[in-house]
N, CA and C atoms as an extended XYZ file, in Angstrom:
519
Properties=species:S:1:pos:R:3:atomname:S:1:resname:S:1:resid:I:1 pbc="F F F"
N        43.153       11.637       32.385 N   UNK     1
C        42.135       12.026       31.424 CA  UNK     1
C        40.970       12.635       32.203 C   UNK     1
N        40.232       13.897       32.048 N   UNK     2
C        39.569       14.110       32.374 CA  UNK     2
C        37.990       13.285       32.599 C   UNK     2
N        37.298       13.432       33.447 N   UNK     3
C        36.069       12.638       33.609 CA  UNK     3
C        35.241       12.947       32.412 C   UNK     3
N        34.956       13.938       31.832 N   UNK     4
C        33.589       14.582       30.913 CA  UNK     4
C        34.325       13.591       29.661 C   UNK     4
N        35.954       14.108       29.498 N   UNK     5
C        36.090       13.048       28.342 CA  UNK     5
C        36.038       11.692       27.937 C   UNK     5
N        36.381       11.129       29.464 N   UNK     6
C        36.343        9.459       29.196 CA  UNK     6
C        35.285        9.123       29.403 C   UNK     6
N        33.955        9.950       29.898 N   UNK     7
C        32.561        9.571       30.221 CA  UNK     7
C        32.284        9.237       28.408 C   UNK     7
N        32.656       10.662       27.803 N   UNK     8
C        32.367       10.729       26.123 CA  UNK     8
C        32.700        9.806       25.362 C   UNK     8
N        34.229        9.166       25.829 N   UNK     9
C        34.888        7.973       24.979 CA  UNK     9
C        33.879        6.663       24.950 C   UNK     9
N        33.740        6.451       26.686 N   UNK    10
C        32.859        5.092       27.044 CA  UNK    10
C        31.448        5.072       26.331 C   UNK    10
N        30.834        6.603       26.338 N   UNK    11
C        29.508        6.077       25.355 CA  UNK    11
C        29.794        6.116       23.745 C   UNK    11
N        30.896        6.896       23.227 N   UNK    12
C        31.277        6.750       21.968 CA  UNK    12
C        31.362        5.206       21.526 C   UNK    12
N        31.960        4.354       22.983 N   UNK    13
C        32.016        2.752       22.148 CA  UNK    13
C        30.900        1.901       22.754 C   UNK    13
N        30.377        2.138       23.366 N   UNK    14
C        29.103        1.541       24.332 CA  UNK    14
C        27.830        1.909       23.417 C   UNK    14
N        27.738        3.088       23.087 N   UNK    15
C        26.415        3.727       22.032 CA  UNK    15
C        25.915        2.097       21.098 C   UNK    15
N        27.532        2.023       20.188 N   UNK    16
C        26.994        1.177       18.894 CA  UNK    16
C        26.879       -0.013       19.402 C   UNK    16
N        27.145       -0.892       20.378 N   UNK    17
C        27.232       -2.218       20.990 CA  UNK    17
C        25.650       -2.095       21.386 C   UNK    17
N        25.355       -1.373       22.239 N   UNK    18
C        23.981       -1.306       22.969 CA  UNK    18
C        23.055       -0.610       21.218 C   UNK    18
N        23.595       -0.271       20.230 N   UNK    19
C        22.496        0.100       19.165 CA  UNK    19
C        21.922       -1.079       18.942 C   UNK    19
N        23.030       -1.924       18.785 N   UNK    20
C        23.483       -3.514       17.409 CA  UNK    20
C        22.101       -4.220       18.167 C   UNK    20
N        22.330       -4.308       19.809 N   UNK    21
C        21.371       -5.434       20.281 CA  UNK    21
C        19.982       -5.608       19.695 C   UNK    21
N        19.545       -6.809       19.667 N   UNK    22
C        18.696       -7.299       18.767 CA  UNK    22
C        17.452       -7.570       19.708 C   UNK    22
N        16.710       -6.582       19.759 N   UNK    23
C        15.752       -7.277       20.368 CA  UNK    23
C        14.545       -8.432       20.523 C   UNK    23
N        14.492       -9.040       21.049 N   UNK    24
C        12.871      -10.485       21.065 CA  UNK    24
C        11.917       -9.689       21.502 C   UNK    24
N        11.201       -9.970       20.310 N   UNK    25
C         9.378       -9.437       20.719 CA  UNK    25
C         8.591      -10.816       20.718 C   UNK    25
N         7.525      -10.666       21.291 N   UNK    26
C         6.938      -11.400       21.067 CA  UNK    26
C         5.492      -10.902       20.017 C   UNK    26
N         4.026      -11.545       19.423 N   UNK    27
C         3.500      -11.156       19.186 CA  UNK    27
C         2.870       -9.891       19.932 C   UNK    27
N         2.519       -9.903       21.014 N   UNK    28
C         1.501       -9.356       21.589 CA  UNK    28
C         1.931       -7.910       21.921 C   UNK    28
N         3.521       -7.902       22.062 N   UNK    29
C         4.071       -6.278       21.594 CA  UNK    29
C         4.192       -5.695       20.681 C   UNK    29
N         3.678       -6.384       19.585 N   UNK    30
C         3.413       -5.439       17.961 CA  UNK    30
C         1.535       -4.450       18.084 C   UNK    30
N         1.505       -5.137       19.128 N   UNK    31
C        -0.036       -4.052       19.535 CA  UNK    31
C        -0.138       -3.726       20.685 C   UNK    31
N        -0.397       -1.931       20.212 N   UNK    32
C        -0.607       -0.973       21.099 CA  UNK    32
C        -1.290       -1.298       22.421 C   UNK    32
N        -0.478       -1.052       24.175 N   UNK    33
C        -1.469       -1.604       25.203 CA  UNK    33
C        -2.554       -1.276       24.983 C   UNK    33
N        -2.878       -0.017       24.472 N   UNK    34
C        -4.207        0.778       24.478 CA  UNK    34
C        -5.427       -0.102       23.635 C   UNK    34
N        -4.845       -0.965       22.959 N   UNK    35
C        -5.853       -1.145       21.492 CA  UNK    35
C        -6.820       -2.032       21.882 C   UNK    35
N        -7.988       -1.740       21.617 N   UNK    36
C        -9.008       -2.765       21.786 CA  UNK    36
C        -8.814       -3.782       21.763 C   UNK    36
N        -9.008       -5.035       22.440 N   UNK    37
C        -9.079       -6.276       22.554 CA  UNK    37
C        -9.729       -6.872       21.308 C   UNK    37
N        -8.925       -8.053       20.268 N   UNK    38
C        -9.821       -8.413       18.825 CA  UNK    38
C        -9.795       -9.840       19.578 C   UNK    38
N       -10.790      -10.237       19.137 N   UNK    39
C       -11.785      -11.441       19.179 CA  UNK    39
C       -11.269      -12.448       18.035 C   UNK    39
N       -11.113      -13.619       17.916 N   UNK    40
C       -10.365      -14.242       16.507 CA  UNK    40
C       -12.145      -14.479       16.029 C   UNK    40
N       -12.082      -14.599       14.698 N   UNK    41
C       -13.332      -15.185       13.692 CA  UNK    41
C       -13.168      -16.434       13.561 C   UNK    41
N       -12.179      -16.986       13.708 N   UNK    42
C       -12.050      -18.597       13.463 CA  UNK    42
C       -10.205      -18.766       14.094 C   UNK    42
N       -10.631      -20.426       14.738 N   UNK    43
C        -9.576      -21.014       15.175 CA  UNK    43
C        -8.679      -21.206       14.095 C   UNK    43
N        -6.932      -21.098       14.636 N   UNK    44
C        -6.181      -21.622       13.809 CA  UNK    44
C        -6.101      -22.764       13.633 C   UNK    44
N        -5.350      -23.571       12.788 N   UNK    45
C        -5.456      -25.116       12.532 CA  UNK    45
C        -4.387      -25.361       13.176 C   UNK    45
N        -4.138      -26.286       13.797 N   UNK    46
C        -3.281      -26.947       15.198 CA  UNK    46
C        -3.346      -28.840       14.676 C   UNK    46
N        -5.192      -29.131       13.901 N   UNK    47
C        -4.405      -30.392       13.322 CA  UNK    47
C        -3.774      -30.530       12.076 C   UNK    47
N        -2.886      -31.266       12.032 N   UNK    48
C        -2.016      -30.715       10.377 CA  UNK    48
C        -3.134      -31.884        9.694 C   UNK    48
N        -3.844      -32.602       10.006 N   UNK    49
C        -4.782      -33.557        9.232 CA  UNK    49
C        -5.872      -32.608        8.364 C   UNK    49
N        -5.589      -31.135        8.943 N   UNK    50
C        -7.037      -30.538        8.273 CA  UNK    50
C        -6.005      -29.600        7.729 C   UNK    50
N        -4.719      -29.527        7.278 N   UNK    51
C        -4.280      -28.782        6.297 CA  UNK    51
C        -4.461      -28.725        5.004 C   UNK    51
N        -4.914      -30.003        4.374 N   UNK    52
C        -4.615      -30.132        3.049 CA  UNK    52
C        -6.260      -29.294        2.612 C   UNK    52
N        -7.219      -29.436        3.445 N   UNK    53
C        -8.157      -28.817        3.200 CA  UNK    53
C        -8.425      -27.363        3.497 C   UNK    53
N        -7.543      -26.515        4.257 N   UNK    54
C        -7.243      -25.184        4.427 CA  UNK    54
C        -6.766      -24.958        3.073 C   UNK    54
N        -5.649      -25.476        2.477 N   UNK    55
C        -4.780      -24.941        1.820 CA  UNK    55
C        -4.857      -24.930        0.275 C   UNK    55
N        -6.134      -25.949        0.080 N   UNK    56
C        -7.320      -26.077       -0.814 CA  UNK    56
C        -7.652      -24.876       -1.884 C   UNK    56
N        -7.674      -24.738       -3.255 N   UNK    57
C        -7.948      -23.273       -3.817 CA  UNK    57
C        -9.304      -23.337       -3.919 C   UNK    57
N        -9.894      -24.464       -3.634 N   UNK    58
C       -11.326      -24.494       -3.989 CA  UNK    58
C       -12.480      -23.773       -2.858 C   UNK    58
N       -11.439      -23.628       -1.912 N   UNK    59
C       -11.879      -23.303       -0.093 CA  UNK    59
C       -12.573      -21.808       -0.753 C   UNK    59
N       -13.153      -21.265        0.200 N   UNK    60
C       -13.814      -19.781        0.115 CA  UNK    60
C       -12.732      -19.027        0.562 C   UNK    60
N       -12.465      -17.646        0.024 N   UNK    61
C       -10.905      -16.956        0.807 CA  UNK    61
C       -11.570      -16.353        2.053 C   UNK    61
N       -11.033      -16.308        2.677 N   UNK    62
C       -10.945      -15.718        4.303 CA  UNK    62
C       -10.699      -14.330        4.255 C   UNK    62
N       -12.001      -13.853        5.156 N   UNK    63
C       -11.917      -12.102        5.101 CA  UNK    63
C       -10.814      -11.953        7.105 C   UNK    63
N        -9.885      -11.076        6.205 N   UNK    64
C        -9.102      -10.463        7.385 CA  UNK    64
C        -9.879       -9.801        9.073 C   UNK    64
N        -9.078      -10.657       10.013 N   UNK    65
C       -10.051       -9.717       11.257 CA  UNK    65
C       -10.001       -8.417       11.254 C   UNK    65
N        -9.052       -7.273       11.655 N   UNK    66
C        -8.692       -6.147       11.263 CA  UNK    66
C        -7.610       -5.600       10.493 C   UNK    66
N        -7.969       -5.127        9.165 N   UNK    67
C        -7.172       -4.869        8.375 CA  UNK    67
C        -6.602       -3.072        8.585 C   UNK    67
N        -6.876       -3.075        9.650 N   UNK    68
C        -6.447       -1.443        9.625 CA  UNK    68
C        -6.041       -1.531       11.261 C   UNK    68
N        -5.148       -2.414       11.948 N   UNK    69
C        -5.478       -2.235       13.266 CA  UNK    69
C        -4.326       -1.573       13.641 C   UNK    69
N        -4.455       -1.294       14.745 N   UNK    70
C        -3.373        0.334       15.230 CA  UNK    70
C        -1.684       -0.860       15.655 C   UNK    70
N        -0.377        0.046       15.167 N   UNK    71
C         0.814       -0.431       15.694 CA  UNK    71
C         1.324        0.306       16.422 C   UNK    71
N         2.678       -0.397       17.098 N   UNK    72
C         3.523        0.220       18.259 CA  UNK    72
C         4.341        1.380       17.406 C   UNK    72
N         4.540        2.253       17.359 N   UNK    73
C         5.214        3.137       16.604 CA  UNK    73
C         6.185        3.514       17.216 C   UNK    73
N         6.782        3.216       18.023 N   UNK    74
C         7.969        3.490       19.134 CA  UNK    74
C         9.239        2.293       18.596 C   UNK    74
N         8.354        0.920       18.177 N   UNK    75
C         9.177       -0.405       17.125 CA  UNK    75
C         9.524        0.025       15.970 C   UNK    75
N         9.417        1.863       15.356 N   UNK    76
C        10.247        1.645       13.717 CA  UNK    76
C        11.079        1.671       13.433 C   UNK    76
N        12.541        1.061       13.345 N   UNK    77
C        13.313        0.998       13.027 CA  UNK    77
C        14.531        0.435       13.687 C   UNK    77
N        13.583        0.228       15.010 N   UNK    78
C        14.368       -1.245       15.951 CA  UNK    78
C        15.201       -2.736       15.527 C   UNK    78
N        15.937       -2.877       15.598 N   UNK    79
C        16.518       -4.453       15.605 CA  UNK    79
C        15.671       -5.161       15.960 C   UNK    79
N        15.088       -6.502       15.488 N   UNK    80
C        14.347       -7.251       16.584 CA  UNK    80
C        14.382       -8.771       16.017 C   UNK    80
N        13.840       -9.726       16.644 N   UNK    81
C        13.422      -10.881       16.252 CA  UNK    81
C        12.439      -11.284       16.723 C   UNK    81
N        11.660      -12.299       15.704 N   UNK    82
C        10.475      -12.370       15.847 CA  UNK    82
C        10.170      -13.982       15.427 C   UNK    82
N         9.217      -14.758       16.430 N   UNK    83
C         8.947      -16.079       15.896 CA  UNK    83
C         7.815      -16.372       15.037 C   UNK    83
N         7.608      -17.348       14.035 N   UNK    84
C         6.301      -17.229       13.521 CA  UNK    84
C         6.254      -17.941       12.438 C   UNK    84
N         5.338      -18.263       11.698 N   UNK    85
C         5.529      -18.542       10.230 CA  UNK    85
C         5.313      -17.921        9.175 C   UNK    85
N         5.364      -18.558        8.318 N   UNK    86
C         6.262      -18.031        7.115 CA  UNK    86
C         4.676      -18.132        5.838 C   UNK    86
N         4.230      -17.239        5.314 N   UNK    87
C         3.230      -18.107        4.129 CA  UNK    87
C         3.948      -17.273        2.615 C   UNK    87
N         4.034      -17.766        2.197 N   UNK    88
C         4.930      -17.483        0.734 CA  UNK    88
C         4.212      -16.410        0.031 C   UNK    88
N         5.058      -14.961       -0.400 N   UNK    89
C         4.458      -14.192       -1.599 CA  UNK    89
C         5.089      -14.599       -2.711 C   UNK    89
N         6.826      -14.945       -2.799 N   UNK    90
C         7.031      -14.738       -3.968 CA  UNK    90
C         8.508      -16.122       -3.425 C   UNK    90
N         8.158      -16.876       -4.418 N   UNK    91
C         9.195      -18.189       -5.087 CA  UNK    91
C        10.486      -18.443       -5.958 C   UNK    91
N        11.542      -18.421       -5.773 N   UNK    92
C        12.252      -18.780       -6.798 CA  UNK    92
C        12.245      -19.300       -7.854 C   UNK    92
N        13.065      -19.824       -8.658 N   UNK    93
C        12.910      -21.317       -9.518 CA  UNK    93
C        13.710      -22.093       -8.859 C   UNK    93
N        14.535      -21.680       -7.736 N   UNK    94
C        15.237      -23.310       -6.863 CA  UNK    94
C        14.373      -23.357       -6.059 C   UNK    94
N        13.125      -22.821       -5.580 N   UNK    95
C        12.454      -23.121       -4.609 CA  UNK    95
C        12.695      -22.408       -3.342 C   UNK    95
N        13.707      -21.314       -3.341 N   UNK    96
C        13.176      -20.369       -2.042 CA  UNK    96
C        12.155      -19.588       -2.147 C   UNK    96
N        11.757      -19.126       -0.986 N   UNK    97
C        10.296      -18.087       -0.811 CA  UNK    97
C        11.569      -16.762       -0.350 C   UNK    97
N        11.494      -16.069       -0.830 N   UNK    98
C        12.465      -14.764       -0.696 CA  UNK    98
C        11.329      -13.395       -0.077 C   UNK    98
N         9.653      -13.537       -0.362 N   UNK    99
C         9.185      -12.867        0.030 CA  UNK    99
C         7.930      -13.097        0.386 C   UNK    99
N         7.995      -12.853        1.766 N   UNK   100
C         6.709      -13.545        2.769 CA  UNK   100
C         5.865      -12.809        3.790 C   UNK   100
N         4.591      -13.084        4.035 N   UNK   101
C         4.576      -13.097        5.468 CA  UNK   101
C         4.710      -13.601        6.652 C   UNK   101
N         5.276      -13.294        7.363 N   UNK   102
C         5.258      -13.786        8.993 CA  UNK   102
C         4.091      -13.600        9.784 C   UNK   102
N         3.739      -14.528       10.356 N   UNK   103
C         2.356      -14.499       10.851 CA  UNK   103
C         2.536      -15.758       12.260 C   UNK   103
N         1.883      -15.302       13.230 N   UNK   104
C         1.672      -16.096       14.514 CA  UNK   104
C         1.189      -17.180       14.606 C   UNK   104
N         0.993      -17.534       14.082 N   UNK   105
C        -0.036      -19.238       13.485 CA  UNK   105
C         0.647      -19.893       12.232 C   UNK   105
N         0.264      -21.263       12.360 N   UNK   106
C         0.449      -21.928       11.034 CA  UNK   106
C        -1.257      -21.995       10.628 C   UNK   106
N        -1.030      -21.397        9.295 N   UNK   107
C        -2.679      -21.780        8.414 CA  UNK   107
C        -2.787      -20.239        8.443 C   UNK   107
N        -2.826      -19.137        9.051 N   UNK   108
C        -2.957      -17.906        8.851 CA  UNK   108
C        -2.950      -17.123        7.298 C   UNK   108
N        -3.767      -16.569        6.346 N   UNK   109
C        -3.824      -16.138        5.372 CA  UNK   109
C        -4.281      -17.072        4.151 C   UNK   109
N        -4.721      -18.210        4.796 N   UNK   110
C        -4.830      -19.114        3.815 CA  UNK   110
C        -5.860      -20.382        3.972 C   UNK   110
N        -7.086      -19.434        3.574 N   UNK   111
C        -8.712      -20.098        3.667 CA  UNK   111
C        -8.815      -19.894        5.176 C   UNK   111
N        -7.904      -19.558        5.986 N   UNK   112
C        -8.067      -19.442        7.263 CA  UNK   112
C        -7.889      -17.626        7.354 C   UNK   112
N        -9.014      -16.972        8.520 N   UNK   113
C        -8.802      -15.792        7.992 CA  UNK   113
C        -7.580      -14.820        9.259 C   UNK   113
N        -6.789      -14.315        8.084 N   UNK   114
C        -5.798      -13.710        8.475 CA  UNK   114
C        -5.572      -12.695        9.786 C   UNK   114
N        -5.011      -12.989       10.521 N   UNK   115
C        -5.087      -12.438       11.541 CA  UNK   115
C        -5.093      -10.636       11.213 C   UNK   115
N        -5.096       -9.541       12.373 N   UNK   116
C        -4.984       -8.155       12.485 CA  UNK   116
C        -3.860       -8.107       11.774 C   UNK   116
N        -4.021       -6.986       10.920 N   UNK   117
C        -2.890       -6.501       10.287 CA  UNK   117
C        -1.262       -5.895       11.189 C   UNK   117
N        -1.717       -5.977       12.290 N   UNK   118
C        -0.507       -5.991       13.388 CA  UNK   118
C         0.201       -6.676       13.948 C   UNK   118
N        -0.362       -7.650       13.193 N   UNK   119
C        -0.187       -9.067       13.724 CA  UNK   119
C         0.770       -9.733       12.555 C   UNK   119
N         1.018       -9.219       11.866 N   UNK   120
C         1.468       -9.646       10.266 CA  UNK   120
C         2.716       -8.766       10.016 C   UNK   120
N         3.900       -9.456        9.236 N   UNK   121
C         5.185       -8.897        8.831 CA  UNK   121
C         5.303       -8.984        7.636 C   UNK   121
N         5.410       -7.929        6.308 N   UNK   122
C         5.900       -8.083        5.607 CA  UNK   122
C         7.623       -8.344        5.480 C   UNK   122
N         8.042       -9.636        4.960 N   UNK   123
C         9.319       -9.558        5.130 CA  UNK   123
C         9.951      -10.127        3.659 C   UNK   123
N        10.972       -9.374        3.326 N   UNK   124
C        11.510       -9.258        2.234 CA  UNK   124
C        13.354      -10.148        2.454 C   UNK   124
N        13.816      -11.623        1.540 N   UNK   125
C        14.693      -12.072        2.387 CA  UNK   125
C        15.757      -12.032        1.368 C   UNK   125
N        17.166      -11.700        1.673 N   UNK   126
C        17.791      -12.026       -0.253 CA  UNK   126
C        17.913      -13.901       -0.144 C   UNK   126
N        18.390      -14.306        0.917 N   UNK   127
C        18.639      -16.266        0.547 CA  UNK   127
C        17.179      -16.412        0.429 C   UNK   127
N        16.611      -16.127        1.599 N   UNK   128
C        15.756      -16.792        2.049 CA  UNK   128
C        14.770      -18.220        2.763 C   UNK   128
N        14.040      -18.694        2.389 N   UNK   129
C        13.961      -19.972        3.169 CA  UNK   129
C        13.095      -21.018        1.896 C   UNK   129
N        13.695      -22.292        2.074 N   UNK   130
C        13.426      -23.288        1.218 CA  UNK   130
C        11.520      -23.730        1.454 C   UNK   130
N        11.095      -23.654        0.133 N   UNK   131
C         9.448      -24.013        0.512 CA  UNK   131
C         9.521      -25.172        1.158 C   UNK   131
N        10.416      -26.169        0.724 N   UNK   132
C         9.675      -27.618        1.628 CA  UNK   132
C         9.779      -27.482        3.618 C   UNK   132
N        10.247      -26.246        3.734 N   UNK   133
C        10.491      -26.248        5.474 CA  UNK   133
C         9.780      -25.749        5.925 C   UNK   133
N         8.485      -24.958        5.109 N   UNK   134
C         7.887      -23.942        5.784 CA  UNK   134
C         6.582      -24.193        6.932 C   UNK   134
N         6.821      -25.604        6.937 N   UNK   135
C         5.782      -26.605        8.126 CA  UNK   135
C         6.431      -26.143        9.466 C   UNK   135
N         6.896      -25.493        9.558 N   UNK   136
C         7.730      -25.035       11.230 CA  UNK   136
C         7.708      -23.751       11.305 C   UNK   136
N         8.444      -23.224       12.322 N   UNK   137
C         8.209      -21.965       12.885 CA  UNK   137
C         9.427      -21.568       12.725 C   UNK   137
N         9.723      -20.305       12.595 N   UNK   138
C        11.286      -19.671       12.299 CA  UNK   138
C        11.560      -18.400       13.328 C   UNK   138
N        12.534      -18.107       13.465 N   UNK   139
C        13.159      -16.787       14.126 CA  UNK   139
C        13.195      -16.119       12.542 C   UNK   139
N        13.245      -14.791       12.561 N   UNK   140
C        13.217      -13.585       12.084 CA  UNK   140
C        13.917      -12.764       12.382 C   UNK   140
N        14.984      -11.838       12.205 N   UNK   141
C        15.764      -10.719       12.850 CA  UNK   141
C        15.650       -9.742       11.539 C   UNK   141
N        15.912       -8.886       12.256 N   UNK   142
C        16.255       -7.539       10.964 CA  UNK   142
C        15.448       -6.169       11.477 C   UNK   142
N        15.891       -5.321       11.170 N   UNK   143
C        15.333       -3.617       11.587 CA  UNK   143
C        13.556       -3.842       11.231 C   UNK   143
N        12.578       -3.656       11.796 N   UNK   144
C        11.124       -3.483       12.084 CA  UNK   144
C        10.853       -1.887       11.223 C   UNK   144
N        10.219       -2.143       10.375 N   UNK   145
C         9.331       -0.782       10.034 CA  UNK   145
C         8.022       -0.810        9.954 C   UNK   145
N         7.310        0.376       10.833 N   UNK   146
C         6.361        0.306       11.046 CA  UNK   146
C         5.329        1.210        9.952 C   UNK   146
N         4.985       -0.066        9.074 N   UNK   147
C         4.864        0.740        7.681 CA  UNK   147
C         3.908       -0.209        6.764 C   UNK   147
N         2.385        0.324        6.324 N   UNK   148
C         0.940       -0.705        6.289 CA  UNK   148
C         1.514       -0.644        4.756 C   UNK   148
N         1.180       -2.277        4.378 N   UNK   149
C         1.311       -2.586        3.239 CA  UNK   149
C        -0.235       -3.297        2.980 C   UNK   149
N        -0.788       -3.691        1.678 N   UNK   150
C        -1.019       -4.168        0.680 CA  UNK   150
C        -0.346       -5.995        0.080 C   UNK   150
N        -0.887       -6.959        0.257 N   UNK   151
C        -0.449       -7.964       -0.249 CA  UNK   151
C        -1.752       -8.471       -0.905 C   UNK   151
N        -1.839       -9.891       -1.997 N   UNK   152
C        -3.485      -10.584       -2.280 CA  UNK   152
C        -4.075      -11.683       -1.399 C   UNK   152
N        -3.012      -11.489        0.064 N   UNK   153
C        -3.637      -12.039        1.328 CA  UNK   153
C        -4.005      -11.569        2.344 C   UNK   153
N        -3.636      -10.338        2.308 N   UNK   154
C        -3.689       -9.383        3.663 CA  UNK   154
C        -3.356       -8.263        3.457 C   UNK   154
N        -3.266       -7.667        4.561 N   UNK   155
C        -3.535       -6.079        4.889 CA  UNK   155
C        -2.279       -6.067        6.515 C   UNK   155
N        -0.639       -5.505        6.185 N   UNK   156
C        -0.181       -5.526        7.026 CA  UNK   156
C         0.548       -4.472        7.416 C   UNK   156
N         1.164       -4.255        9.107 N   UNK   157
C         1.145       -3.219        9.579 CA  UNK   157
C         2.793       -3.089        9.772 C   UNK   157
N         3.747       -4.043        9.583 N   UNK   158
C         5.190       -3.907        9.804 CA  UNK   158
C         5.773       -4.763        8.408 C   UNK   158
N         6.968       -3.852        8.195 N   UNK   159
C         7.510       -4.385        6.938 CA  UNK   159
C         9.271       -4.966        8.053 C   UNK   159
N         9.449       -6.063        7.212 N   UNK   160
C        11.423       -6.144        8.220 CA  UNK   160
C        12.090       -6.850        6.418 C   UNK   160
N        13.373       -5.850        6.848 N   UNK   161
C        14.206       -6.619        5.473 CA  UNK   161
C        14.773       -7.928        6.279 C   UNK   161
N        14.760       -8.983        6.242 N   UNK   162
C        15.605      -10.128        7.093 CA  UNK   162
C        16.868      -10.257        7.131 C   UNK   162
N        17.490       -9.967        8.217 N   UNK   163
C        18.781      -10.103        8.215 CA  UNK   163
C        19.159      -11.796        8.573 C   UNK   163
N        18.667      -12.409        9.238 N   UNK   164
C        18.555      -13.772        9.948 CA  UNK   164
C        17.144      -14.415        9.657 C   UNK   164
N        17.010      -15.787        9.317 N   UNK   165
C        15.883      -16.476        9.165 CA  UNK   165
C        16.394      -17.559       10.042 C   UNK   165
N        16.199      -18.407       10.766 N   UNK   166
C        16.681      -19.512       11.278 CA  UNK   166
C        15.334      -20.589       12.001 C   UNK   166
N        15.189      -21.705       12.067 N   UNK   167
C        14.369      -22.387       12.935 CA  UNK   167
C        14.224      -22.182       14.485 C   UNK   167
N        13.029      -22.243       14.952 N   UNK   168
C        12.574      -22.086       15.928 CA  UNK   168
C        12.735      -23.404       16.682 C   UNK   168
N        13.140      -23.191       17.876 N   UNK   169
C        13.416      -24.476       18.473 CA  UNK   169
C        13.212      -23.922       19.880 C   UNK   169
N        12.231      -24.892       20.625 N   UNK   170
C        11.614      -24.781       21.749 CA  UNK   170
C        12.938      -24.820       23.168 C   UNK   170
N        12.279      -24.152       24.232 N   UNK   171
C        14.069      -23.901       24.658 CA  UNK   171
C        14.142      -25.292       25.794 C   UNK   171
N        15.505      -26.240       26.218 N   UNK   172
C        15.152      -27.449       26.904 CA  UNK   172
C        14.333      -27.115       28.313 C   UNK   172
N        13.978      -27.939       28.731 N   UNK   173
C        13.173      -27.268       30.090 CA  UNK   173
C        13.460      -28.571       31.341 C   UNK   173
């Protein structure tokens, strides 16, 4: 077989294997190296003793740090996974959240003020994830679009359809 052709065959089946791979981001690669350094307005909540009072409707709502802040635009339409939590847009009647944001913190969007809009995933799930679990942190997978939405909590800069939701579990050490 000639070289030019079996060079052609090997990336013909190598192309879609190396497409499929799924990449891990972490937060801090959903913003541009270039982008100004943001300052948080307030700590996240870390004790769960001061949740019930975050999560409070009576609380004052929390104005967003940057609701317009610049994304990686090189991430649209990438495979990826992503860790984070989960704060509920939209509920079942069995009790899944099918449409959420993902956000780097627990308490984020809620009396606590919402991190950079780059910092935030709109994610759209068909199972999705059961409300009583959403006290933990989850993996995320699915194609990244880099595409500013509109929610009545925030202002965000990546939309992902979820292909994978799964728990986050710290790795043994």
């Amino acid at each position: 077989m000639p070289r030019p052709l079996f060079a052609g065959l090997l990336l013909a089946i190598a192309l879609p294997l190396w497409a499929g791979e799924v990449r891990e981001l972490n937060w801090s690669d959903l913003v541009p190296p270039d982008a100004p350094v943001e300052t948080p307005q307030a700590a996240p909540i870390h004790d769960l003793s001061q949740l019930a009072d975050a999560l409070s409707e009576a609380g004052p709502a929390a104005l967003q740090q940057s609701p317009a802040a610049p994304v990686v635009k090189a991430l649209d339409g990438q495979a990826v996974k992503l860790p984070g939590y989960i704060v509920p847009l939209d509920v079942t009647d069995e009790g899944r959240v099918t449409e959420f944001l993902l956000v780097p913190y627990f308490g984020a969007c809620i009396h606590v003020p919402p991190p950079p809009s780059n910092q935030i995933v709109h994610v759209q799930a068909e199972l999705g994830v059961l409300l009583d679990a959403l006290y933990q942190p989850f993996w995320v997978e699915g194609p990244l679009k880099v595409e500013h939405s509109s929610s009545e909590l925030a202002e965000v800069g990546y939309q992902m359809q979820a292909d994978k939701i799964y728990a986050y579990e710290l790795p043994d050490s």
